[in-house]
C-alpha positions as CSV (number, residue, x, y, z in Angstrom):
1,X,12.6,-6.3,-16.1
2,X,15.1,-3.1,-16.9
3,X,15.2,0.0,-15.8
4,X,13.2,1.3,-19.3
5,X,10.7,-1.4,-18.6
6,X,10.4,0.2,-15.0
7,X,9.6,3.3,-16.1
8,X,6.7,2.3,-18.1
9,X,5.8,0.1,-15.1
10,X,5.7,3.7,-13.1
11,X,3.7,5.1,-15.6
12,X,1.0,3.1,-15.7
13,X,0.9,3.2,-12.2
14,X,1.0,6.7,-12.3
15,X,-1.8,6.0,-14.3
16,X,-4.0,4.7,-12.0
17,X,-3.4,6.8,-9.7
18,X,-5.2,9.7,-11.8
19,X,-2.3,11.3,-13.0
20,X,-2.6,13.0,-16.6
21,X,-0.5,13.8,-19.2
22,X,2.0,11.7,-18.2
23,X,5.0,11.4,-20.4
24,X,8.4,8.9,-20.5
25,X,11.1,11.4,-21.0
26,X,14.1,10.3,-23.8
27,X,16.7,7.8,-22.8
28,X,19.6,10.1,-23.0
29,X,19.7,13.7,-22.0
30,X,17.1,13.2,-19.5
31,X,18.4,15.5,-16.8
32,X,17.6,13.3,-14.2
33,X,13.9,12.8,-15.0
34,X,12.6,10.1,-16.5
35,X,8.7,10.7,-16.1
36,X,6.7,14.0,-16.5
37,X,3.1,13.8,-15.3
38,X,0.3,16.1,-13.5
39,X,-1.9,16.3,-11.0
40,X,-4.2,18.3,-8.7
41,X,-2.9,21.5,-11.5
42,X,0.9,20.4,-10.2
43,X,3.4,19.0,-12.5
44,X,5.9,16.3,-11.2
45,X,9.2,15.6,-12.4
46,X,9.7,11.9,-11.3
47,X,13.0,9.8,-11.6
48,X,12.2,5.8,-11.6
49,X,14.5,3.3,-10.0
50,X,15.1,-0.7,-10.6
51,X,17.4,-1.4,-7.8
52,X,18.6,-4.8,-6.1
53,X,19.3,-2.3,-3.0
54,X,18.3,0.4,-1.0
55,X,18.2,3.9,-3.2
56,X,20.7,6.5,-2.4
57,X,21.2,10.1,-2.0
58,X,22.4,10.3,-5.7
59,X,19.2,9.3,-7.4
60,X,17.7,12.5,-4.7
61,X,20.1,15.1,-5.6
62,X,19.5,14.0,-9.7
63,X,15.3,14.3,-8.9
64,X,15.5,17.8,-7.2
65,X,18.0,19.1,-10.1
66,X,16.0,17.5,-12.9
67,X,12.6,18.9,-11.5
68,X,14.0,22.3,-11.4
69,X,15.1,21.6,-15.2
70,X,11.6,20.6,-16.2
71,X,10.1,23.7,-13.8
72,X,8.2,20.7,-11.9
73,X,6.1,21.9,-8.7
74,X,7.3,18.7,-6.7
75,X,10.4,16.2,-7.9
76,X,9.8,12.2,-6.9
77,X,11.9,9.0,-7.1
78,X,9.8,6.1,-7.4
79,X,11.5,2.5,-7.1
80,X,10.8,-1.1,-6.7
81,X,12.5,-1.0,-3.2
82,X,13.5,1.0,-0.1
83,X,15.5,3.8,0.2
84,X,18.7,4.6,2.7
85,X,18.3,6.3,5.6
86,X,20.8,9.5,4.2
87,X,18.6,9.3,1.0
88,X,15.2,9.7,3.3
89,X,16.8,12.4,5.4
90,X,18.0,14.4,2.1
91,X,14.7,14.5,0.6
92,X,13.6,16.2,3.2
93,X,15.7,18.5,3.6
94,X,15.2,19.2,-0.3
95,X,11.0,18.1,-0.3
96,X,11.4,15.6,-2.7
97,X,8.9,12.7,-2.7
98,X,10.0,9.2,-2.2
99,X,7.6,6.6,-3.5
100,X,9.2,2.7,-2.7
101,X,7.8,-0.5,-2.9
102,X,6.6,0.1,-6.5
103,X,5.3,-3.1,-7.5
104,X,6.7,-4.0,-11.0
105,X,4.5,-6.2,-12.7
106,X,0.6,-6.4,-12.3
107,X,0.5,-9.5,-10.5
108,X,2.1,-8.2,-7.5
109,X,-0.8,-5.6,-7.6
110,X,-3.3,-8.1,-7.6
111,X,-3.3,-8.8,-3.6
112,X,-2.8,-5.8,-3.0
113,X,-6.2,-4.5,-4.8
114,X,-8.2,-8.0,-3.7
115,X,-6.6,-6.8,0.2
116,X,-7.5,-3.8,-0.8
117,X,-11.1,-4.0,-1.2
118,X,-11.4,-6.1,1.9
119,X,-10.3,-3.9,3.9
120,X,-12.6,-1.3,2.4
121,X,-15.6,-3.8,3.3
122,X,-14.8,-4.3,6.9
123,X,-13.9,-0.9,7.7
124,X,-17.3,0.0,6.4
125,X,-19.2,-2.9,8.5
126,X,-17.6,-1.7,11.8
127,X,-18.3,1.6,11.3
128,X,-22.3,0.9,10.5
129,X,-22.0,-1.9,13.3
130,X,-20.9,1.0,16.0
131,X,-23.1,3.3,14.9
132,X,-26.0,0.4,15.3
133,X,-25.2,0.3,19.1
134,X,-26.6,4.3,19.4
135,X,-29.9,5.0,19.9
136,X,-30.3,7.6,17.3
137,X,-29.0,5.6,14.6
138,X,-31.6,2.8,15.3
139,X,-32.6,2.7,11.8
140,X,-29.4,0.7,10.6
141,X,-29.8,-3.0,10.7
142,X,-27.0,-5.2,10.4
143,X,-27.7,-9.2,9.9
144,X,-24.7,-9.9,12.7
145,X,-23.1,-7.1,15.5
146,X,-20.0,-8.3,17.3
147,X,-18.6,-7.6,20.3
148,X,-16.9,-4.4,21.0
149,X,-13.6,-5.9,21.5
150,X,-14.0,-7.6,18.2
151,X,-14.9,-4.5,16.2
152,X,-12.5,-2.3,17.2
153,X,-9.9,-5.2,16.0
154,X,-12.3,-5.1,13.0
155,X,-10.9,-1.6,12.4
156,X,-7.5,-1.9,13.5
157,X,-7.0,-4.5,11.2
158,X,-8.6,-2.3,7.7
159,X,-7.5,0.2,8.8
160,X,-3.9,-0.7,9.2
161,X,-4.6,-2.9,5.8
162,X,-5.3,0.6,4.2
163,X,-2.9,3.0,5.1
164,X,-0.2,0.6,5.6
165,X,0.4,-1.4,3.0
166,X,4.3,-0.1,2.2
167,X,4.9,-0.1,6.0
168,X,6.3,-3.3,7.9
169,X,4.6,-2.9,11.2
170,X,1.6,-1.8,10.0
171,X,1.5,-5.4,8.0
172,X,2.4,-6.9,11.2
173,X,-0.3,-5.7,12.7
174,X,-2.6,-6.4,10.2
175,X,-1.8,-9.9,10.1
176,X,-2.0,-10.5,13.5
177,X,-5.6,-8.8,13.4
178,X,-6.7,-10.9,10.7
179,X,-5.9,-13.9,12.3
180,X,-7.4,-13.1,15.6
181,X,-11.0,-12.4,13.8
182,X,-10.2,-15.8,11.5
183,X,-9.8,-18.3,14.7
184,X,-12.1,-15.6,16.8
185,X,-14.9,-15.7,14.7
186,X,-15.0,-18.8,12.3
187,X,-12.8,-21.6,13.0
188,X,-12.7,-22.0,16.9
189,X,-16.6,-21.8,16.8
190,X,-16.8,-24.0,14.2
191,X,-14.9,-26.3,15.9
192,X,-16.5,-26.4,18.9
193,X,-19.5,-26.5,17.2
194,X,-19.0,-29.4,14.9
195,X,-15.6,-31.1,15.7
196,X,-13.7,-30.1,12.4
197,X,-13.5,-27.4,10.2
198,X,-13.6,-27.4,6.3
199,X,-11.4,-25.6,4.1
200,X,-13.6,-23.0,3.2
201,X,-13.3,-22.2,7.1
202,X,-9.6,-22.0,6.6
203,X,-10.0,-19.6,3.7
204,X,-9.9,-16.8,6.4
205,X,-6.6,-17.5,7.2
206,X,-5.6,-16.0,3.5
207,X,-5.8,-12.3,4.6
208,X,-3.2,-12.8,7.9
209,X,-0.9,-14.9,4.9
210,X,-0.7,-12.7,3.2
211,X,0.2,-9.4,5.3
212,X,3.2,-11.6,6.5
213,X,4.6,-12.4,3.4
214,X,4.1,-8.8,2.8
215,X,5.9,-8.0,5.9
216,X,8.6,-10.6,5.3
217,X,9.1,-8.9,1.8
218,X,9.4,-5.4,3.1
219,X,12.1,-6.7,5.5
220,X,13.9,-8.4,3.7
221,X,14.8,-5.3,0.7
222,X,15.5,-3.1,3.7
């Protein structure tokens, strides 16, 4: 992939992400901006990004001059990997959005939305199982309740799956949630149970996997 080809791979992201009217600017004569879309009645003048490295405070001070070209309500730089720390402390100084970790091809998307939905499920399930334990919500009735301990790792574990997918600790954390509830709640029983476990069992290990790759791929473009 290119830089051009990144900046259709931002706006179909953009895409998904509801924006509208979203618009590749020209090559040349650009001014800095390289996507024009909308959202929530604001416009956004976005530069995109394809590095090997850690964006700097160049690609900032060329978003915030190209927005105000453009007359956009909030300027962004999206890219495929992290920015510096001078680049994070100009924008915001200046308000300009940094988006990184853009993925930049739809199959690195894919765990992220399977992940994604997971995470959604559990964090649901521990919410109804909590409520379950109050007297007034006796009406909800949930095939299997864990323990307390294992709920609330229920939630820290979608929970930090949800909201921190771009952040390293926050996959850390998720991983080592997800493999607590794997070995807590499927394999050692099973083992004790039976003397083995099948693969299917070990299919719960997938989730923890792949939060520390995740991690191990956010630390190693820093």
């Amino acid at each position: 992939m290119d830089g051009y080809e990144f900046e259709y791979q931002c706006a179909k992201i953009l895409k998904r992400k509801h924006f509208s009217k979203i618009k590749v600017t020209q090559s040349s004569g650009d001014q800095g901006i390289d996507i024009i879309a909308f959202k929530h009645r604001k416009k956004y003048g976005i530069q995109c990004k394809y590095y090997t490295h850690p964006v700097g405070n160049k690609a900032v001070q060329e978003a915030y001059a190209g927005a105000n070209f453009y007359d956009c309500d909030k300027a962004v730089v999206m890219t495929n990997i992290t920015f510096t720390k001078s680049a994070t402390q100009l924008a915001q100084k200046l308000d300009v959005e940094l988006w990184p970790n853009c993925p930049v091809t739809p199959f690195y998307s894919l765990p992220f939305k399977i992940i994604s939905l997971l995470n959604a499920v559990l964090f649901l399930y521990a919410v109804l199982a909590f409520l379950s334990l109050k007297p007034e919500f006796d009406f909800i009735h949930l095939p299997f309740v864990p323990d307390t301990l294992t709920l609330v790792i229920i939630l820290t574990a979608s929970i930090s799956g949800i909201f921190g997918w771009s952040f390293f600790l926050c996959n850390l954390i998720a991983a080592g949630a997800y493999l607590y509830l794997a070995f807590h709640t499927l394999i050692l029983p099973t083992y004790a149970e039976t003397g083995s476990c099948t693969n299917i069992h070990m299919l719960s290990l997938i989730p923890a996997g792949v939060y520390l790759l995740h991690a191990g791929w956010i630390k190693i473009r820093k």
